[in-house]
ZAVO-807787 format. One record per residue (C-alpha): chain; y, z, x; residue in three letters. Coordinates in Angstrom, 2 decimals. Each point is the difference from the previous one (the first is absolute). Layout:
<nodes>
 cadena       Y       Z       X residuo
      A       Y       Z       X     ALA
...
</nodes>
This chain:
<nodes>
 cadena       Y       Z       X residuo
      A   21.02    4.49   -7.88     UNK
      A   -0.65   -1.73   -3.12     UNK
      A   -3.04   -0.50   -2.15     UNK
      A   -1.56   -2.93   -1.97     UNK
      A   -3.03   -0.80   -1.86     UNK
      A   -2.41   -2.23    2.24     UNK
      A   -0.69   -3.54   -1.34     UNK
      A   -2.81   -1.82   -0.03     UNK
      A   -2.57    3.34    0.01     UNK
      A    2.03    0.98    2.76     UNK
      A    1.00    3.46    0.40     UNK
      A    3.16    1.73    0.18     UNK
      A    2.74   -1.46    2.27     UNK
      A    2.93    2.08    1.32     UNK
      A    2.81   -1.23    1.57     UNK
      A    1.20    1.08    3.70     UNK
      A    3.75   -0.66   -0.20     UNK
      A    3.17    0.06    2.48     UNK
      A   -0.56    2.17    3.15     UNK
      A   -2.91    1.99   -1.60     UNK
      A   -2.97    0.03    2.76     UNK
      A   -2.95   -1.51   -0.92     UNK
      A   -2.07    2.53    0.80     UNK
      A    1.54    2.31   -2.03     UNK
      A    0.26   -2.61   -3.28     UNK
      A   -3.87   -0.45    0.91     UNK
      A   -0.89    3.79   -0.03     UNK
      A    2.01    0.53   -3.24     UNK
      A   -1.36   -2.92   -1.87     UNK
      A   -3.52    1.73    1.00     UNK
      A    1.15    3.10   -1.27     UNK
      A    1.26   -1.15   -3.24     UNK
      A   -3.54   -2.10   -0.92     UNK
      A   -2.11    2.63    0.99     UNK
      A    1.98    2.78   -0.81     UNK
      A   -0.37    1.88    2.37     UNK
      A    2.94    1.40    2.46     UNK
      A    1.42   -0.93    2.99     UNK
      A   -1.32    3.08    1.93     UNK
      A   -3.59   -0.86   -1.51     UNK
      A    0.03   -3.38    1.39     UNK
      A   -2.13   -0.53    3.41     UNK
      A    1.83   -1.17    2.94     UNK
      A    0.92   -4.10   -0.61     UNK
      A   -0.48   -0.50    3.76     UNK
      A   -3.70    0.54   -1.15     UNK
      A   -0.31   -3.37   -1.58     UNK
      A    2.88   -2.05    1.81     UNK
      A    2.04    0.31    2.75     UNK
      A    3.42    0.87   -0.98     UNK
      A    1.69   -2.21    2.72     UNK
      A   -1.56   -3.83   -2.22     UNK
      A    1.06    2.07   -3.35     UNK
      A    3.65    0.32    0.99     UNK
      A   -0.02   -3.86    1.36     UNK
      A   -1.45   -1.56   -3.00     UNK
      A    4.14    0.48   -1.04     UNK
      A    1.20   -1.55    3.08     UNK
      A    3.61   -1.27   -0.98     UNK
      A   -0.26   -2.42    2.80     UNK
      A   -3.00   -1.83   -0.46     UNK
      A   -0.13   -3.42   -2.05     UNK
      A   -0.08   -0.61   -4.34     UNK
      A   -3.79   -0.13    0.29     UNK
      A   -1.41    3.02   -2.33     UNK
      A   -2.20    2.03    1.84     UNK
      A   -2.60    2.87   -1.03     UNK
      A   -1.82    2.62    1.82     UNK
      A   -2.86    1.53   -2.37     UNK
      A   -2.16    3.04    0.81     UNK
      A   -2.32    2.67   -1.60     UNK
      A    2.30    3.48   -0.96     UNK
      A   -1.68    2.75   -1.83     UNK
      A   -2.74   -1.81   -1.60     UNK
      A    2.43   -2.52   -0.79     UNK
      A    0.75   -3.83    1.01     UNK
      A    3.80    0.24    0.94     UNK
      A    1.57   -3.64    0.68     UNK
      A    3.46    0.18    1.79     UNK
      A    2.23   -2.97   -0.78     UNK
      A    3.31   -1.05    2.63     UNK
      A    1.91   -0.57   -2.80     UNK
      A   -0.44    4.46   -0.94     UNK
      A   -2.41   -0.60   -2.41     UNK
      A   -2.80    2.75   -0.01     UNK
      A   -3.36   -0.49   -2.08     UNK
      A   -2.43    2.33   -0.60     UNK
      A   -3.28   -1.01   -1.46     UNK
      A   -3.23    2.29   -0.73     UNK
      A   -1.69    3.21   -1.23     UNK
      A    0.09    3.15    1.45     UNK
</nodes>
């Protein structure tokens, strides 16, 4: 996972790459704005279910860039098909 500097007053955007599972890439990109740790982290089932996280990545849908955005941890966390995560707010 890789990090860069939002644009636009964006926040941070990570980068879910190669086989990584989204869910994962979405729970560490959490972890890494908030600071807090994995294990502190509340279930992400909570806020969406994990079976539309894993298919925003769908290899075999169309070119069309989807997103899937939800509240995380006090945060607005946008999901993008091409592996782009964004995080935006305050804890």
């Amino acid at each position: 996972m890789s990090e860069s500097s939002g644009d636009g007053g964006h926040g941070p955007q990570y980068e879910c790459t190669g086989d990584r599972s989204v869910t994962v890439a979405t729970l560490e990109a959490v972890a890494a704005c908030t600071g807090q740790r994995l294990e502190e982290l509340p279930p992400l089932y909570e806020a969406v279910p994990p079976d539309a996280l894993e298919a925003i990545r769908d290899p075999h849908g169309d070119d069309r860039l989807a997103k899937l955005a939800f509240c995380y941890c006090e945060h607005h966390v946008t999901v993008w098909s091409d592996g782009t995560i964004e995080i935006r707010g305050d804890r």
